[in-house]
N, C-alpha and C positions, 0 to 999 in steps of 0.2 A: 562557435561559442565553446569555452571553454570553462568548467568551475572545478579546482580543486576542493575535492570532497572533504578530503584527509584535514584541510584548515577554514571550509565553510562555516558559521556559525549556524546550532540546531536554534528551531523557534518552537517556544511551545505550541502542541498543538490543543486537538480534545481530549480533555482525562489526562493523563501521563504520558502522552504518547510527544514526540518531538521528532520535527518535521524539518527537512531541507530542500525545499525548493530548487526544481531542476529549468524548467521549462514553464509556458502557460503561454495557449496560441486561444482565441474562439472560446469552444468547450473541452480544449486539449491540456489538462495539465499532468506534469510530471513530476514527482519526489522521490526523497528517500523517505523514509517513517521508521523510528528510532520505537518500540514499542517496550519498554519496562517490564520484568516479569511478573506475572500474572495478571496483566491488565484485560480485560473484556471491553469493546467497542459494541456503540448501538447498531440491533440491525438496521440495515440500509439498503437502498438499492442504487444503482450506478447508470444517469442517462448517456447512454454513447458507451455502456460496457468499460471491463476494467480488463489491466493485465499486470499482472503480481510479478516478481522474482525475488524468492529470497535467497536473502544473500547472506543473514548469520541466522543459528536459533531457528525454530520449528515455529511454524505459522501453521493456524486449527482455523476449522470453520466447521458448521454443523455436517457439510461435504464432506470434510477431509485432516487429515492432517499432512502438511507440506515441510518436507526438513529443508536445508538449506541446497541450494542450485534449482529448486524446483521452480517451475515456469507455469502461471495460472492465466488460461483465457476467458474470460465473462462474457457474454453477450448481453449486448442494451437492454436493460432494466432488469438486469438479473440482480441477486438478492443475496445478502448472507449476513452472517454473524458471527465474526470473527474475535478470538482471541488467542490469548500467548501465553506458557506456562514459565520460558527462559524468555531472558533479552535474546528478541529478535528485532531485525534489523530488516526491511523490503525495498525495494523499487517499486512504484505504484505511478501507473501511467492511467487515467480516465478521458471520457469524453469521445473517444477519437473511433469507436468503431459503429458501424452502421445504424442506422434504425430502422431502416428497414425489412 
């Protein structure tokens, strides 16, 4: 499979946020997430864990703050509250890691 990114079209997602669909297997899905500057997202938690990489702009969560190449691993039902002060830009892969 192959998707150029560069000419994909975004779909709105929640809030401001706009989404490009990569993958979706099971409970395995995969995006980009286009996030607007200074948008806050609800906290949440993630079944099957999540894993982040940004790719432009600094991604916060009550954890941390993440600038851009940074690589986030979540474990199943882990939690946060993320938001963004510049346009950032992620990979966001869910679902896919243990529950046990």
């Amino acid at each position: 499979m192959r998707i150029d990114t560069g000419n994909s079209p975004w779909r709105p997602g929640i809030g401001g946020l706009e989404v490009m669909s990569l993958h979706e297997f099971e409970h395995e899905h995969v995006a980009l997430v286009k996030w607007p500057a200074g948008e806050r997202f609800q906290p949440h938690r993630h079944f099957g864990g999540e894993e982040i990489l940004v790719l432009s702009g600094r991604f916060q969560d009550e954890h941390g703050s993440y600038p851009a190449h940074t690589w986030i691993r979540s474990p199943h039902m882990s939690g946060h509250y993320p938001f963004v002060e510049e346009e950032t830009i992620i990979w966001v892969k869910t679902g896919h890691l243990g529950v046990g």
